[in-house]
C-alpha positions in Angstrom: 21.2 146.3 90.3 21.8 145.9 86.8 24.8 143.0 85.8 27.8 144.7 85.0 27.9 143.2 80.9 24.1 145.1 80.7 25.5 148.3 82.9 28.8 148.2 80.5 26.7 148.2 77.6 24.3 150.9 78.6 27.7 152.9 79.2 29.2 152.2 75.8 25.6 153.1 74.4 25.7 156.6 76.4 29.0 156.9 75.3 27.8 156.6 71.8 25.1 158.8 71.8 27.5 161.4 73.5 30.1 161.3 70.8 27.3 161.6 68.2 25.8 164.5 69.7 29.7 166.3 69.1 30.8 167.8 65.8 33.2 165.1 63.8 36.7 166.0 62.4 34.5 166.7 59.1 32.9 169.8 60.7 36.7 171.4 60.8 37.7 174.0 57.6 41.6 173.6 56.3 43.4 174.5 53.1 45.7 172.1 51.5 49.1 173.8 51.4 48.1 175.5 47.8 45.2 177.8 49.9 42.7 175.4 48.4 39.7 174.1 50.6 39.8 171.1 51.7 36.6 169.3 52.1 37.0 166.8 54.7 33.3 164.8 54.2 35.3 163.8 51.5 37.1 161.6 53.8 34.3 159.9 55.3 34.4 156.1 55.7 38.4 156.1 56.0 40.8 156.4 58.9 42.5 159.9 58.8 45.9 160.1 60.5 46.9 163.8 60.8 50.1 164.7 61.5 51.9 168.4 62.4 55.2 168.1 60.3 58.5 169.8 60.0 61.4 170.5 57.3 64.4 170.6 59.7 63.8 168.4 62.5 65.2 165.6 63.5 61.8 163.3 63.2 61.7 164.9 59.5 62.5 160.9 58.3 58.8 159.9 59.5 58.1 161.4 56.1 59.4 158.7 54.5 57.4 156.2 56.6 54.3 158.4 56.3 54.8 158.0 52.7 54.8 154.1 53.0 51.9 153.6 55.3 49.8 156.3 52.9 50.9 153.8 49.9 50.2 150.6 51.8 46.6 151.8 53.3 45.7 154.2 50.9 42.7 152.4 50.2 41.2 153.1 53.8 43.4 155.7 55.6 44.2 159.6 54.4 47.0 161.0 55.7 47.1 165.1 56.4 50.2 166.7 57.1 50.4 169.9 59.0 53.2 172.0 58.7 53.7 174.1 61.8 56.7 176.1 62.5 56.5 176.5 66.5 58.8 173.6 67.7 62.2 175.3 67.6 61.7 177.1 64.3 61.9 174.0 62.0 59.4 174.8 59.8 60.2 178.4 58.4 59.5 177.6 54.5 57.7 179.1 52.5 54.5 177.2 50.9 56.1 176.7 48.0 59.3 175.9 49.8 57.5 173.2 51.9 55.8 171.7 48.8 59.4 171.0 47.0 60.9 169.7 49.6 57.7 166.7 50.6 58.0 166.0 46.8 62.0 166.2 46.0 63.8 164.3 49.2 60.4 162.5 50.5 58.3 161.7 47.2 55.2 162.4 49.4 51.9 162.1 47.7 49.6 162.6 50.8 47.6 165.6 51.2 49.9 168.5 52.7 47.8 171.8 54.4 48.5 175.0 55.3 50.9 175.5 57.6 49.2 176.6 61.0 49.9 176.6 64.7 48.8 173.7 66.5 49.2 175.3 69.8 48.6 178.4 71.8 46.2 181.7 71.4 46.4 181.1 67.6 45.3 176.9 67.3 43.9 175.8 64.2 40.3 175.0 64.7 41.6 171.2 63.5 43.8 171.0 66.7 41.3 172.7 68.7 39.0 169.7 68.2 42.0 167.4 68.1 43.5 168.6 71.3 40.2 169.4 73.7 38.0 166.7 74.9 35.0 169.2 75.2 35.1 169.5 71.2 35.9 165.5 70.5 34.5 163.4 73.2 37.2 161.4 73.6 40.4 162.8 75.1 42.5 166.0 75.8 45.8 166.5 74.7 48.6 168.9 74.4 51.1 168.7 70.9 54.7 168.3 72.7 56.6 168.5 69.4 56.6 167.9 65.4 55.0 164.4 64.2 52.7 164.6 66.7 50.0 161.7 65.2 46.2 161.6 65.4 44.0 159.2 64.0 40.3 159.6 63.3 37.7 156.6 62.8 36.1 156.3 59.6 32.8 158.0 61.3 35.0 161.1 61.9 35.5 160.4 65.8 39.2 160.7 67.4 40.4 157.4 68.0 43.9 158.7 70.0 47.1 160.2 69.6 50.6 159.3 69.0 53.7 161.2 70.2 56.5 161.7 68.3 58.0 158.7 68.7 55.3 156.2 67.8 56.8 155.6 64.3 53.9 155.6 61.8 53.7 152.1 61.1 54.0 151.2 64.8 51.2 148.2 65.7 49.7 151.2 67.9 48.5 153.3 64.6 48.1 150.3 62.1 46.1 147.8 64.2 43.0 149.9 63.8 43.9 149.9 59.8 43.7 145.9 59.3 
């Protein structure tokens, strides 16, 4: 039998090969929030934490925070907000209406998408990979509500995600940022 550092190696080495053998976060198609492409092997060699967002929710302040993490990191991490209206109706804007308000109350300067569901018969390719462990190797989860966070390695593999009330610049998210 093989000692246990050599077999934990081999398994972190399988484990490796698997997740390269999967498509990355930069195989995924989104449009920012204008209905232009985004191109996400633009991204590559950064952290990207994406995040389904809301207008009129009570967790709508993480914008703020968002904000600040984006401006402190911005360097290494992208940040992706995903508007999606299918937590108690709190994002019903319009495009245009969603735009305003990230800019006017939030002065956000991240990249906002579409809006899209991250849940159900209609998921967003994006979550589909985000959510199923059979598309990103690492772990399966289910979005329970807005500000949801998931954060992507610089090689475009899921590191984990965050619920709702991980705030963004909790040691959780920003650890792998230092």
């Amino acid at each position: 039998m093989l000692p246990k550092s050599i077999q934990k190696s081999k398994l972190s080495t399988s484990r490796n090969e698997h997740l390269k053998s999967l498509p990355t976060l930069y195989a995924v198609s989104i449009n920012t929030i204008t209905q232009k492409a985004i191109d996400l092997n633009n991204f590559k060699g950064k952290h990207v934490l994406i995040v389904n967002v809301a207008s009129k929710c009570g967790f709508t302040p993480q914008y703020k925070d968002l904000q600040a993490l984006y401006e402190q990191y911005k360097e290494k991490l992208v940040i992706i907000g995903v508007p999606c209206n299918q937590f108690g109706g709190q994002e019903s804007g319009t495009p245009e209406d969603i735009n305003a308000f990230c800019e006017l109350n939030y002065g956000v300067t991240f990249l906002v998408t579409e809006k899209i569901d991250v849940k159900g018969k209609n998921q967003h390719p994006l979550y589909q990979w985000l959510t199923n462990k059979e598309e990103n190797g690492v772990k399966s989860s289910s979005v329970k509500w807005n500000f949801q966070k998931y954060l992507i390695d610089p090689e475009g593999q899921l590191i984990d995600y965050f619920y709702t009330l991980t705030k963004p610049s909790s040691s959780k998210i920003t650890k792998y940022l230092k």
